[in-house]
C-alpha positions as a Markdown table, in Angstrom:
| # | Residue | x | y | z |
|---|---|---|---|---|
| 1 | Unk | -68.5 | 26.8 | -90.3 |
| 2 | Unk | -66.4 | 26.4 | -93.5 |
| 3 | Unk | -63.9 | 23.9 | -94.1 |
| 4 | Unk | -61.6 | 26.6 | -95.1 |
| 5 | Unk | -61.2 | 27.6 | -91.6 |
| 6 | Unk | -58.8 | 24.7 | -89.6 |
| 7 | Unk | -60.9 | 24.9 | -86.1 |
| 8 | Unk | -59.7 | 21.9 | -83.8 |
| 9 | Unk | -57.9 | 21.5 | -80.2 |
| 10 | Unk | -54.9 | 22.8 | -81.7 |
| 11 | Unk | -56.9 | 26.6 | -82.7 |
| 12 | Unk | -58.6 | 28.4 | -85.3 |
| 13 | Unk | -57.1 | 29.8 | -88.6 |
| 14 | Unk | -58.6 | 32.3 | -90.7 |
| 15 | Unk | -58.2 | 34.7 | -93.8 |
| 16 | Unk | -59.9 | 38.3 | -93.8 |
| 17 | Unk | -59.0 | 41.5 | -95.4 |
| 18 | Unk | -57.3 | 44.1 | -92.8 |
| 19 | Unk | -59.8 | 46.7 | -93.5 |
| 20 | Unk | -62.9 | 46.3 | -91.9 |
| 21 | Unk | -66.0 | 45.0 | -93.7 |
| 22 | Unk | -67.7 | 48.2 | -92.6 |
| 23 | Unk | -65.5 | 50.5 | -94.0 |
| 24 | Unk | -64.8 | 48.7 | -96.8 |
| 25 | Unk | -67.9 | 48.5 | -98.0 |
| 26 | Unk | -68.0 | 52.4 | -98.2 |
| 27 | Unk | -64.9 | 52.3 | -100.5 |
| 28 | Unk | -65.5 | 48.5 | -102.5 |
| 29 | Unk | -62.8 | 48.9 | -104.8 |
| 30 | Unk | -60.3 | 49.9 | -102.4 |
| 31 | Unk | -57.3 | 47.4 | -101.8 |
| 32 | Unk | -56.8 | 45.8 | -98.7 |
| 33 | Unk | -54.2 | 43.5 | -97.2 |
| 34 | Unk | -55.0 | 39.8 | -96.6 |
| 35 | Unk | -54.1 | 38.6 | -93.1 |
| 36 | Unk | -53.7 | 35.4 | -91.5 |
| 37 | Unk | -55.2 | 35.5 | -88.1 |
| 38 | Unk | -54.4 | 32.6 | -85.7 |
| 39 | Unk | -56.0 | 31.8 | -82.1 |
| 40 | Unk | -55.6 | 29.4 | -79.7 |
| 41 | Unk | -56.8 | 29.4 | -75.9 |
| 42 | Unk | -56.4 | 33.1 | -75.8 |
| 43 | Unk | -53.4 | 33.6 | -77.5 |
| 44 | Unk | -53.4 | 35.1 | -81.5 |
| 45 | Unk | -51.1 | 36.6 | -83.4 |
| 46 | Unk | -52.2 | 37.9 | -87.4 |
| 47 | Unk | -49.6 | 38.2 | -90.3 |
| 48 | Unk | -50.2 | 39.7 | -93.7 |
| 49 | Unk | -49.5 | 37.0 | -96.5 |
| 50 | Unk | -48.8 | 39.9 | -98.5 |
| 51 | Unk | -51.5 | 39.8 | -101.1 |
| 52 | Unk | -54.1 | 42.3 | -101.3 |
| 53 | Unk | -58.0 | 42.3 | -102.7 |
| 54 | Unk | -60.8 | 44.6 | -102.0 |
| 55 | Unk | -64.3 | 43.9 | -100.8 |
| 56 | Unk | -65.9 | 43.5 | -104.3 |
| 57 | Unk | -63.5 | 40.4 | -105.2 |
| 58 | Unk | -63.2 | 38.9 | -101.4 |
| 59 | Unk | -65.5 | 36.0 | -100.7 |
| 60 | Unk | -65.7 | 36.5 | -97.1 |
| 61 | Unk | -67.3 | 33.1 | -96.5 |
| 62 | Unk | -65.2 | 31.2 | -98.2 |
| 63 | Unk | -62.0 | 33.2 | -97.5 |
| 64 | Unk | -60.8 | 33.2 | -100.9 |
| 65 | Unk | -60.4 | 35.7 | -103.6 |
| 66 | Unk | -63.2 | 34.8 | -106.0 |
| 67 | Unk | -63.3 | 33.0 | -108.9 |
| 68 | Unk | -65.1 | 33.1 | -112.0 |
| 69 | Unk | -66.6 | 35.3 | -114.3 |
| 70 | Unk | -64.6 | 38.9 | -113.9 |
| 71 | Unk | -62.6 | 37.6 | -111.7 |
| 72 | Unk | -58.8 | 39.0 | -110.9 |
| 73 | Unk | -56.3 | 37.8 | -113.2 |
| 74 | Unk | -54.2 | 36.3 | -110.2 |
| 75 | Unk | -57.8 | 35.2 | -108.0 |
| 76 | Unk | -56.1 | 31.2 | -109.0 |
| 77 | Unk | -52.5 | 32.4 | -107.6 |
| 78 | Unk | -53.8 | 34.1 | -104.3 |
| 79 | Unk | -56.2 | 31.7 | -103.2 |
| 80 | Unk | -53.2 | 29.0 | -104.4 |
| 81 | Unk | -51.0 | 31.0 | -102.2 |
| 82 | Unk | -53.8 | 30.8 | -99.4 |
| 83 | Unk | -54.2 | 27.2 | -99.2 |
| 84 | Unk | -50.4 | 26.4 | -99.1 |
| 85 | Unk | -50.0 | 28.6 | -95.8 |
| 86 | Unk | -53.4 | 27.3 | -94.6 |
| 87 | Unk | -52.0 | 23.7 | -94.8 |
| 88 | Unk | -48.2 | 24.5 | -93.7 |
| 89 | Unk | -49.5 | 25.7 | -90.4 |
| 90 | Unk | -51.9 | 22.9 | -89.8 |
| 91 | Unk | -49.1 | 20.2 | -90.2 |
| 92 | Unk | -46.8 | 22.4 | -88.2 |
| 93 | Unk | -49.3 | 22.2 | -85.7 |
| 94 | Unk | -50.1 | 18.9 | -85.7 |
| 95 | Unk | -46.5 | 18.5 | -85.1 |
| 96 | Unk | -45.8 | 20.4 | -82.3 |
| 97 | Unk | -48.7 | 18.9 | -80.6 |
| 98 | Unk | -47.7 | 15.4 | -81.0 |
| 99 | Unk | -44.3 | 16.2 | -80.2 |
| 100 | Unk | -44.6 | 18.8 | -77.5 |
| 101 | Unk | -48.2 | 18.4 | -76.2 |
| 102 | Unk | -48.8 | 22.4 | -76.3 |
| 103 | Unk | -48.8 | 25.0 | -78.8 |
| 104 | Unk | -45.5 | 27.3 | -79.0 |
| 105 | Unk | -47.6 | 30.3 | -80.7 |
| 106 | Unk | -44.5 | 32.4 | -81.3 |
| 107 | Unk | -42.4 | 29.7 | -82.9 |
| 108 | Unk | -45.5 | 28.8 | -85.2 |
| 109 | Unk | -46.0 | 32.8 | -85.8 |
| 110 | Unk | -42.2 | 33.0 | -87.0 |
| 111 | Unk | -42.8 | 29.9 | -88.8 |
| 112 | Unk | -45.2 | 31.3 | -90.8 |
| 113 | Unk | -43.6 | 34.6 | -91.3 |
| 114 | Unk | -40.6 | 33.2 | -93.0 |
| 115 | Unk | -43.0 | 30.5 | -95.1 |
| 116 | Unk | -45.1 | 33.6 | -96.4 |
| 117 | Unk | -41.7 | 35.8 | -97.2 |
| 118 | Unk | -40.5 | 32.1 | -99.3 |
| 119 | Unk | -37.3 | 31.7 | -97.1 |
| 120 | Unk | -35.6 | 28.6 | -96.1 |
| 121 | Unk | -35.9 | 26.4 | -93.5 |
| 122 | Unk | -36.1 | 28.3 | -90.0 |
| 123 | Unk | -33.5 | 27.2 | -87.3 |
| 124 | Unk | -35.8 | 26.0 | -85.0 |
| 125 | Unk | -33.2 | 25.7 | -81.7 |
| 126 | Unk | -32.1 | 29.0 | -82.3 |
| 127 | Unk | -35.4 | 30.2 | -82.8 |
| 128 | Unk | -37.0 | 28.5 | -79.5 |
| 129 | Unk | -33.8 | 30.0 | -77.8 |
| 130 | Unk | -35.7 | 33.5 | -77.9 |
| 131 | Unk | -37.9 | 31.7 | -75.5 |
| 132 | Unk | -37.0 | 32.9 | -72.1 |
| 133 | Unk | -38.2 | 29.8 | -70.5 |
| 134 | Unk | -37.2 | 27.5 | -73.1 |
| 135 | Unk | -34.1 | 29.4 | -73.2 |
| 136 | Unk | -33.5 | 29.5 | -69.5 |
| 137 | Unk | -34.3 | 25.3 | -68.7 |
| 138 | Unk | -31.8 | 24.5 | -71.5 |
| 139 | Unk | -29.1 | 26.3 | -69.4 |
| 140 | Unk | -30.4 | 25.3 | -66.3 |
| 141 | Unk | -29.7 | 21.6 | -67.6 |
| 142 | Unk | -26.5 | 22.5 | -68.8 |
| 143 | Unk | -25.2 | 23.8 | -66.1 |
| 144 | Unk | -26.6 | 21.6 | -63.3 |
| 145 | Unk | -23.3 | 19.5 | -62.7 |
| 146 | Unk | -21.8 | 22.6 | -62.1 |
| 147 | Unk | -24.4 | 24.7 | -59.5 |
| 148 | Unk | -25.4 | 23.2 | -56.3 |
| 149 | Unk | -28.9 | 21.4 | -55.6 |
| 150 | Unk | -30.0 | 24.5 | -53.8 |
| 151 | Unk | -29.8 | 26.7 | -56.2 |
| 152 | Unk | -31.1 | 24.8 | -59.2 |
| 153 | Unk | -34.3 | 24.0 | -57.2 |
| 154 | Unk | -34.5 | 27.7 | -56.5 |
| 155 | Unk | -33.9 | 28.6 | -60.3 |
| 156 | Unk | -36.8 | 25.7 | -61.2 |
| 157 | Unk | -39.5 | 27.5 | -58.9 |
| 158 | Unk | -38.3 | 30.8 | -60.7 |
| 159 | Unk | -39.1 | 29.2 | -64.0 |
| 160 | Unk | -42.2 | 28.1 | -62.7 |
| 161 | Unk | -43.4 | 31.3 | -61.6 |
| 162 | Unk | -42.5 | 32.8 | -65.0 |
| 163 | Unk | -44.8 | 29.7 | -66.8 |
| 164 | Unk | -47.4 | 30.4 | -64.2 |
| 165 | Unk | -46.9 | 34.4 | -65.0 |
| 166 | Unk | -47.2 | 33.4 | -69.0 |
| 167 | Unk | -50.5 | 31.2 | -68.6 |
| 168 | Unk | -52.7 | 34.2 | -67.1 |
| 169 | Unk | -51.0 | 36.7 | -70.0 |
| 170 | Unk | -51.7 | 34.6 | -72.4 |
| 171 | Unk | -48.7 | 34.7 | -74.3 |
| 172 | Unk | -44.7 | 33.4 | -74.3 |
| 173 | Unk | -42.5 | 35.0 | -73.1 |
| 174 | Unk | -39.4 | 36.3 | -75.3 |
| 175 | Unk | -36.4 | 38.0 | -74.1 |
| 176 | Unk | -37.6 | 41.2 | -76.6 |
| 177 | Unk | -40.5 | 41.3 | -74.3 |
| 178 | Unk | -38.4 | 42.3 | -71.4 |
| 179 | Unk | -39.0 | 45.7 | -70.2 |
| 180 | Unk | -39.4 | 47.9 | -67.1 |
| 181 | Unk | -43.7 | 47.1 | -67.9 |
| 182 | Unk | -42.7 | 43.4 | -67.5 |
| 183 | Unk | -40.8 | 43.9 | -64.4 |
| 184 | Unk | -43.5 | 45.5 | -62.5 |
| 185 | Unk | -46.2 | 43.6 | -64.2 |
| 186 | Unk | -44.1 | 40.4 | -63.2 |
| 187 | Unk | -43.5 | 41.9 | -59.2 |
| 188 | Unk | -47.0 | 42.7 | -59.1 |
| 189 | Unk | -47.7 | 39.0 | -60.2 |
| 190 | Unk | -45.4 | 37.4 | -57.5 |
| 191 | Unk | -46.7 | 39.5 | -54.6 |
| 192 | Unk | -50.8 | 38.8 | -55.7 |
| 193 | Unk | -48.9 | 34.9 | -55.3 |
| 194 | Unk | -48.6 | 35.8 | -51.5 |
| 195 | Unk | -44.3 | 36.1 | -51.7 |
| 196 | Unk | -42.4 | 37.7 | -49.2 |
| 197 | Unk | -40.5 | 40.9 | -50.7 |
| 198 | Unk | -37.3 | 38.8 | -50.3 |
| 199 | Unk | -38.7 | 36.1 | -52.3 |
| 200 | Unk | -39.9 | 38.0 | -54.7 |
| 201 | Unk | -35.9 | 39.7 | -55.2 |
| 202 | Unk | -35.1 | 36.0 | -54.8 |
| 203 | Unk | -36.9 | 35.0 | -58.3 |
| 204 | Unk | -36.1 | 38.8 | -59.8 |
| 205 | Unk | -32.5 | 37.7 | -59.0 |
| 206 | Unk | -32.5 | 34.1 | -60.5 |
| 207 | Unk | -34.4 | 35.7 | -63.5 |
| 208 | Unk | -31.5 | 38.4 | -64.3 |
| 209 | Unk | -29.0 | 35.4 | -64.0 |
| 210 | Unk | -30.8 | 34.2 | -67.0 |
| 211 | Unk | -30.9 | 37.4 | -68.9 |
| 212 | Unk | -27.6 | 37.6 | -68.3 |
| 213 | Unk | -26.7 | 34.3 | -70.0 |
| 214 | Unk | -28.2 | 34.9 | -72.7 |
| 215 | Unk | -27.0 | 38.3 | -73.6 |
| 216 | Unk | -23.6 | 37.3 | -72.9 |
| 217 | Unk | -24.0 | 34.8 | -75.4 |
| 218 | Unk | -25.6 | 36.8 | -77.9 |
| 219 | Unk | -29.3 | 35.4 | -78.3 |
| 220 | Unk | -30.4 | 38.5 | -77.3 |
| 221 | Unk | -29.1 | 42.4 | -76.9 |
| 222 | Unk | -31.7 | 43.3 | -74.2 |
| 223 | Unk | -30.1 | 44.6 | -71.5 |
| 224 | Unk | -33.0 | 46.1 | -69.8 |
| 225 | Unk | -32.4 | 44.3 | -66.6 |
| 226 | Unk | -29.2 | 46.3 | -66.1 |
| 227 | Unk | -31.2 | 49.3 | -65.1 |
| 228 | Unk | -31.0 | 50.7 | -61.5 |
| 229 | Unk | -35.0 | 50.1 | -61.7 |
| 230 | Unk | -35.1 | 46.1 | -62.5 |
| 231 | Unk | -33.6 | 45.6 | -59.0 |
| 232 | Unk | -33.6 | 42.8 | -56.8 |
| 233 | Unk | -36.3 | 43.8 | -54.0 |
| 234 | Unk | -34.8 | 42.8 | -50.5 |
| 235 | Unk | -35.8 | 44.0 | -46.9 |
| 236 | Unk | -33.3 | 42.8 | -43.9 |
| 237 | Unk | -35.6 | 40.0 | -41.6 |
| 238 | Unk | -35.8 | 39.6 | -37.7 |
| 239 | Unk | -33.2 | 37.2 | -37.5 |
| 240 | Unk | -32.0 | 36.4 | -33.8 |
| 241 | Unk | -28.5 | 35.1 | -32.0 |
| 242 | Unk | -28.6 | 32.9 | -29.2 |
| 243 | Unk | -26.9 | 34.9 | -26.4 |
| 244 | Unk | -23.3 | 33.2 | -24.8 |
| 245 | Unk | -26.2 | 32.2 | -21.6 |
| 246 | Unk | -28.4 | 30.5 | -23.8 |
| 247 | Unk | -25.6 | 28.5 | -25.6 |
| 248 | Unk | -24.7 | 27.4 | -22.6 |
| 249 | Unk | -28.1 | 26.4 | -21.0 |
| 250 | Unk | -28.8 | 24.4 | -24.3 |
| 251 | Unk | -25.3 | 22.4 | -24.0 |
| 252 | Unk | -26.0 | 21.7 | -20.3 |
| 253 | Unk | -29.8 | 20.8 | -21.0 |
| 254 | Unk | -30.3 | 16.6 | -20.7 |
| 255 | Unk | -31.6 | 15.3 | -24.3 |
| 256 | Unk | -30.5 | 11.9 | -23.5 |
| 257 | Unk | -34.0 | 10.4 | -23.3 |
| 258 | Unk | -35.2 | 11.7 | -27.0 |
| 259 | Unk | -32.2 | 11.3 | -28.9 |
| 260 | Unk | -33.3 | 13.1 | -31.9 |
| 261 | Unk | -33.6 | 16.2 | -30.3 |
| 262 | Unk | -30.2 | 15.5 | -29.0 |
| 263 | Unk | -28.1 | 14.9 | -32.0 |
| 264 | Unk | -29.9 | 18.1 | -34.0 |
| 265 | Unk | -28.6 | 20.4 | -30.5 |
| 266 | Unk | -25.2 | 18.9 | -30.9 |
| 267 | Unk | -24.9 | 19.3 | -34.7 |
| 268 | Unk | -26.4 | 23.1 | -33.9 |
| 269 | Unk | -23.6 | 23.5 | -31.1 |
| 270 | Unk | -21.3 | 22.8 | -33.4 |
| 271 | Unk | -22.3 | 25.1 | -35.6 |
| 272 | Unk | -22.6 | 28.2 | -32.9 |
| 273 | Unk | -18.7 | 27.1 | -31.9 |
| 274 | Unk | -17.4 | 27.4 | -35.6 |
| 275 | Unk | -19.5 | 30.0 | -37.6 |
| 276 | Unk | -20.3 | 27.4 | -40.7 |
| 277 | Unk | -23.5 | 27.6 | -42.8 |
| 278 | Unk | -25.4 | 24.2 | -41.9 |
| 279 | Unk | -24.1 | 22.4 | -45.6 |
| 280 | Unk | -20.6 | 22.6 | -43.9 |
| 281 | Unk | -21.1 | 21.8 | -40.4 |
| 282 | Unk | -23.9 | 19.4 | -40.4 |
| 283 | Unk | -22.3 | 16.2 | -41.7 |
| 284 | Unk | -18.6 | 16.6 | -40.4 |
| 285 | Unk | -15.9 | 13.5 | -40.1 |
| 286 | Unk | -12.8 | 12.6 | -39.2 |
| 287 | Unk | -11.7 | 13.6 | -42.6 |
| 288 | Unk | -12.1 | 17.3 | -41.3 |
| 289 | Unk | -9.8 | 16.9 | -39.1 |
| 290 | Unk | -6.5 | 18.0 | -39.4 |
| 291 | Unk | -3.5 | 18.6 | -36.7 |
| 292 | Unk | -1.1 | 22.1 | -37.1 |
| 293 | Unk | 2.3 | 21.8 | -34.3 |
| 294 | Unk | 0.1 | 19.8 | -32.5 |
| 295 | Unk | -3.0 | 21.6 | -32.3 |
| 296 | Unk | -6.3 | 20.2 | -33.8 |
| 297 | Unk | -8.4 | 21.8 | -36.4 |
| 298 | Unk | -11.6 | 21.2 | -38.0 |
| 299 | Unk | -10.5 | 22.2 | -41.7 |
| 300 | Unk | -13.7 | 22.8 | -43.9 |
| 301 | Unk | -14.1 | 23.9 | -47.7 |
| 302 | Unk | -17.1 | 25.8 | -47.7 |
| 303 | Unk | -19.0 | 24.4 | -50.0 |
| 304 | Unk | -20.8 | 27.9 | -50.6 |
| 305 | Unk | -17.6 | 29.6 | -51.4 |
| 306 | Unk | -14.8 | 27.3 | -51.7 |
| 307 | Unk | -13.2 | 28.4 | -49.0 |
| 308 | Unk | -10.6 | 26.6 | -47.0 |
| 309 | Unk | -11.5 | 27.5 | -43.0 |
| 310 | Unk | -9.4 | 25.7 | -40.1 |
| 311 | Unk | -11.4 | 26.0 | -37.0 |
| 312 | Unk | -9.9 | 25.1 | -34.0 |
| 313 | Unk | -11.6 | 22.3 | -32.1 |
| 314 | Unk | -11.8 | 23.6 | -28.4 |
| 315 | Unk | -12.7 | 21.8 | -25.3 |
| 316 | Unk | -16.4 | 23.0 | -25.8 |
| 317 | Unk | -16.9 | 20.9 | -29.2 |
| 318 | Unk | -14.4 | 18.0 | -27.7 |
| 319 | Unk | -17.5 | 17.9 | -24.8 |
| 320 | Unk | -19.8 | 17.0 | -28.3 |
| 321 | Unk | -17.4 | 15.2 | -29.5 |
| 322 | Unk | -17.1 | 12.8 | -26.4 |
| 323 | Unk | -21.0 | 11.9 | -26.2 |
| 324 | Unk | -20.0 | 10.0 | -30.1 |
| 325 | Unk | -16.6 | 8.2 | -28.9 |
| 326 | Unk | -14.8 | 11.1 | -29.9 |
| 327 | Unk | -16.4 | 11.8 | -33.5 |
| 328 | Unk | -18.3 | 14.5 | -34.7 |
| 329 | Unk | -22.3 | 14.0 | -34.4 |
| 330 | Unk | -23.5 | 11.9 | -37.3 |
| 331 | Unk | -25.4 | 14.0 | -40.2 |
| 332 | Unk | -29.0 | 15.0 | -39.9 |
| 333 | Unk | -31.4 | 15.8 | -42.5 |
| 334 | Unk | -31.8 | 19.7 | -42.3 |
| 335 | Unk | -35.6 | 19.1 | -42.2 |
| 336 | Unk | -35.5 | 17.3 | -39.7 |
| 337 | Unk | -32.8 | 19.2 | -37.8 |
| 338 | Unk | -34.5 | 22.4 | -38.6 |
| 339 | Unk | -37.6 | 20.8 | -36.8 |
| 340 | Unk | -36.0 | 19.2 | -33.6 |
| 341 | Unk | -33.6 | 22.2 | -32.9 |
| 342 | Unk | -36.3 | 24.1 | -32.2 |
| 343 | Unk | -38.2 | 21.8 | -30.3 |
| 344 | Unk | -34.9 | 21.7 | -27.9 |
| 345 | Unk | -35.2 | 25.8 | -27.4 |
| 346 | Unk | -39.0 | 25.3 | -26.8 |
| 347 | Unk | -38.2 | 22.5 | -24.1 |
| 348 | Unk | -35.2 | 24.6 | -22.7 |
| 349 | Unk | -37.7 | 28.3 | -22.7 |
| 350 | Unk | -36.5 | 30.3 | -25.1 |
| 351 | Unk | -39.7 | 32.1 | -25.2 |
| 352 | Unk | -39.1 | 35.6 | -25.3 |
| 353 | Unk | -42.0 | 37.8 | -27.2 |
| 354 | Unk | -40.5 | 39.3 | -30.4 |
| 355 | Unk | -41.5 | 41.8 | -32.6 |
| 356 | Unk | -41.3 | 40.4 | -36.6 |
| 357 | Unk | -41.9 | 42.6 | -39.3 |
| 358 | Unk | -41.6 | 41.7 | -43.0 |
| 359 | Unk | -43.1 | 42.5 | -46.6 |
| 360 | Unk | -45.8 | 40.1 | -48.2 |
| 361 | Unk | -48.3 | 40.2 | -50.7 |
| 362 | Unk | -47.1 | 43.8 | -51.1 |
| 363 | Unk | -48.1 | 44.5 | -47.4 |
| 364 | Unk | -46.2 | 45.4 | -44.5 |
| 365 | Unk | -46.8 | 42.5 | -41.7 |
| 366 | Unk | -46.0 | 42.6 | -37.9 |
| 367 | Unk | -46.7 | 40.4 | -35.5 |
| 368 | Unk | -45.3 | 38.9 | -32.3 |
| 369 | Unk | -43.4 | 35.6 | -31.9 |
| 370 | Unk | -41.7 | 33.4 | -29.0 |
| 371 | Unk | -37.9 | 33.5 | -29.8 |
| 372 | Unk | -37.8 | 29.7 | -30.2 |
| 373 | Unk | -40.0 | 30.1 | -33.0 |
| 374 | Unk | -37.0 | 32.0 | -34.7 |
| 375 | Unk | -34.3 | 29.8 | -34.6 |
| 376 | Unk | -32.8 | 28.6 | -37.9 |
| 377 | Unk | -29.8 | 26.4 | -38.8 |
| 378 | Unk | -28.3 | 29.2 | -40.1 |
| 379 | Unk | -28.6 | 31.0 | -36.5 |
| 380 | Unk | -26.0 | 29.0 | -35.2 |
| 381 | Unk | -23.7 | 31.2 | -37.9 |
| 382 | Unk | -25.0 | 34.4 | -36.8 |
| 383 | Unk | -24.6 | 33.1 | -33.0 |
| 384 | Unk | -20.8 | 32.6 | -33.3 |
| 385 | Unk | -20.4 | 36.2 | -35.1 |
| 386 | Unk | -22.5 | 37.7 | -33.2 |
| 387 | Unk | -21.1 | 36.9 | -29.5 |
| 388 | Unk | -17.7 | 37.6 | -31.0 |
| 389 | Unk | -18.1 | 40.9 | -31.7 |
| 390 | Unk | -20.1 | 41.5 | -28.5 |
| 391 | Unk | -16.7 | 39.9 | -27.0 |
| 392 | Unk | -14.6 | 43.0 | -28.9 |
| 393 | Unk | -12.8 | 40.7 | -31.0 |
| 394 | Unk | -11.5 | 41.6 | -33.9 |
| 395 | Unk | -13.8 | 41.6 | -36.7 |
| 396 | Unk | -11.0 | 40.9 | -38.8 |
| 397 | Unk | -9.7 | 37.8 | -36.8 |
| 398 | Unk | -13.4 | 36.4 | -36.6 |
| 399 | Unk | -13.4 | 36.6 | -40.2 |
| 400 | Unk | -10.9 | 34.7 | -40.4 |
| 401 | Unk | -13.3 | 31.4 | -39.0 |
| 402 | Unk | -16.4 | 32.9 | -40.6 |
| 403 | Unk | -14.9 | 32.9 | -43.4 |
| 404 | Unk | -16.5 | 36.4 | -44.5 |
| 405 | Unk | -15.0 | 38.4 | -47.4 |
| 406 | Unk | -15.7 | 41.9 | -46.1 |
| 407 | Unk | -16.5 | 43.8 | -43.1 |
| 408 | Unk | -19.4 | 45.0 | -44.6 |
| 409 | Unk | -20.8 | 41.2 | -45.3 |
| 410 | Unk | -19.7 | 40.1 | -41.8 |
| 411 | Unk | -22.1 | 42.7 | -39.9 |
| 412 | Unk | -24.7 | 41.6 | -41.6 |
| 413 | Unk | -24.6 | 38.9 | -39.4 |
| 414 | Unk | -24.2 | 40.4 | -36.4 |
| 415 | Unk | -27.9 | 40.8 | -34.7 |
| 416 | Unk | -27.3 | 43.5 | -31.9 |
| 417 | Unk | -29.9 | 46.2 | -30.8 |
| 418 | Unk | -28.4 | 49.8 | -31.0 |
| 419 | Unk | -28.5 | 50.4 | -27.6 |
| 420 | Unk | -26.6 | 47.6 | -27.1 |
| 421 | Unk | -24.2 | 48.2 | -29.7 |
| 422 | Unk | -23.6 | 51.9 | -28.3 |
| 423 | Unk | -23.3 | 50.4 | -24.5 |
| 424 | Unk | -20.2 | 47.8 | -26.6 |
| 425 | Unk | -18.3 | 51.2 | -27.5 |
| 426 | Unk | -19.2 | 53.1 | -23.7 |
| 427 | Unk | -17.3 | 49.9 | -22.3 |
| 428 | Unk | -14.6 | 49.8 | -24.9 |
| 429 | Unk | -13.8 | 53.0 | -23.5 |
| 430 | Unk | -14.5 | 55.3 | -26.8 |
| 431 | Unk | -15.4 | 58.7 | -24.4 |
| 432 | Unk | -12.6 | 57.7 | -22.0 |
């Protein structure tokens, strides 16, 4: 191969007219533009360098306009022109690979766009901030002191997906190349992964907070992902409440031989007495406690909302209570309280069959699961709301512990069967 073409880890450059050879050579003295073509593992990009030749004074081996006797007045000027963009882009290469480790084909393409149109220097920050994923790390790191450790490792596997997503295109993403095509290309993608439908609205919604940023912020004016059809896919889960029966049976159950199991059923109780999400009432201390005329509370700020909840502690959590010389149960990892709460509603029998029915890999899936199986930390929220409202309690005034903003939120939470539901308004006395 010719030295004139850079060939090496880093890619392949090359020079040829636009035209091709074929048809050029029907029409030799026809002028063609000279391109810069560029490959690298799959990914190219071409720019004209703004020069043109035709066939009969191209030297398509060499990739040079040809020198010598009748040659082109400017053949010294072009091919001049040729060999300062060939070695631009090979140091800017060598660069990024020695300060990056990979290629960012984009960046070099704009970088050789503006050295071919003899501009300045190119803002390379602002220019990398077209990146989405460059773009979208950058805020992820600035804003981490400010977001909770849940959601910054969900926003990390988001960006993952979208690096994984770029490696079988073959090309970077940029915010311009954000469309409706992307979307489903990109929900197709996720779903061929093996995601659930909620987790693949979980990355489409991380994703849009990033698009968001950075139109707000003007690095881009693509606001695409405003459209009623870049949604956030989401399908409502088999999620189950532990009836007022089976709250009891697991207080009353004798966990004192495997302690483990033990503390996770008392942190879980406390959590099906007070209606907090697991970060607030796994962990609790004396510091929650505070006394109103007399009357003890457990005040929490939830950490998900900043809400300030006072809960009042009742002679059901001052049972708990006792069994730790009248503190709350120590904290327990959620892994590990995840694991061993279960294991106490597999001891106890919670075993009822139940029918689960979600979206993954793009396909409907049902199948049929012992109700231990199904309990979460977070059911221990949806247990306190939900035997409320059985209890005809005012949704407002169990908002009030919840801590939900709306109605609408809060009965997302409760987890009755219709019939059930209808039997609750028989009894309250609706046809009375």
């Amino acid at each position: 191969m010719s030295s004139l073409v850079l060939q090496s880890t880093h890619g392949v450059i090359r020079f040829s007219l636009k035209d091709s050879i074929k048809s050029l050579e029907l029409t030799p003295k026809k002028e063609s533009l000279i391109m810069l073509h560029f490959s690298s593992k799959g990914r190219r990009f071409k720019r004209s360098i703004g020069y043109k030749c035709n066939l009969k004074n191209w030297d398509v081996t060499k990739q040079r306009v040809k020198t010598g006797k009748g040659m082109v007045t400017n053949a010294y000027e072009v091919n001049s022109f040729i060999g300062n963009i060939q070695s631009y882009a090979e140091g800017e290469l060598t660069k990024m690979k020695k300060e990056n480790g990979s290629i960012d084909v984009k960046m070099l393409s704009s970088l050789i766009e503006k050295r071919i149109k003899g501009g300045g220097e190119i803002d390379r920050d602002e220019e990398r901030n077209k990146d989405l994923i460059y773009y979208s790390k950058k805020v992820l790191e600035q804003k981490k002191s400010q977001i909770k450790i849940g959601t910054i490792r969900s926003c990390n596997q988001t960006i993952k997906m979208l690096e994984k997503y770029e490696k079988s295109k073959g090309y970077l993403l940029q915010f311009d190349d954000i469309d409706l095509s992307f979307y489903r290309s990109f929900v197709q993608f996720l779903e061929k992964e093996g995601y659930s439908l909620n987790s693949v609205g979980k990355h489409i919604k991380n994703l849009k907070v990033f698009l968001n940023d950075a139109l707000t912020n003007g690095i881009t004016d693509n606001a695409i992902f405003k459209s009623r059809s870049f949604k956030v896919l989401k399908e409502t889960t088999t999620d189950i409440f532990l009836t007022k029966s089976e709250v009891g049976i697991l207080a009353k159950e004798d966990f004192s031989l495997r302690s483990k199991i033990e503390l996770a059923r008392d942190i879980f109780l406390i959590g099906c007495l007070t209606g907090q999400r697991v970060s607030d009432y796994n962990g609790l201390t004396d510091e929650n406690i505070e006394i109103i005329d007399g009357h003890k509370f457990i005040k929490v700020r939830q950490k998900k909302t900043d809400t300030i909840i006072h809960i009042p502690i009742t002679s059901k959590i001052k049972e708990i209570m006792n069994r730790y010389n009248g503190k709350f149960p120590p904290k327990l990892s959620e892994s590990k309280l995840r694991e061993n709460i279960k294991l106490a509603c597999k001891k106890i029998g919670f075993k009822d069959l139940i029918t689960v029915s979600y979206t993954k890999g793009g396909q409907l899936v049902k199948k049929v699961v012992p109700k231990y199986d199904l309990v979460k930390t977070h059911t221990a929220r949806r247990t306190f709301c939900t035997n409320h409202y059985i209890d005809q309690k005012p949704i407002q005034n169990i908002m009030l512990f919840s801590g939900h903003k709306t109605e609408r939120e809060f009965l997302k939470y409760v987890r009755i069967e219709k019939r059930e539901e209808a039997l609750l308004v028989i009894e309250s006395g609706f046809f009375d």
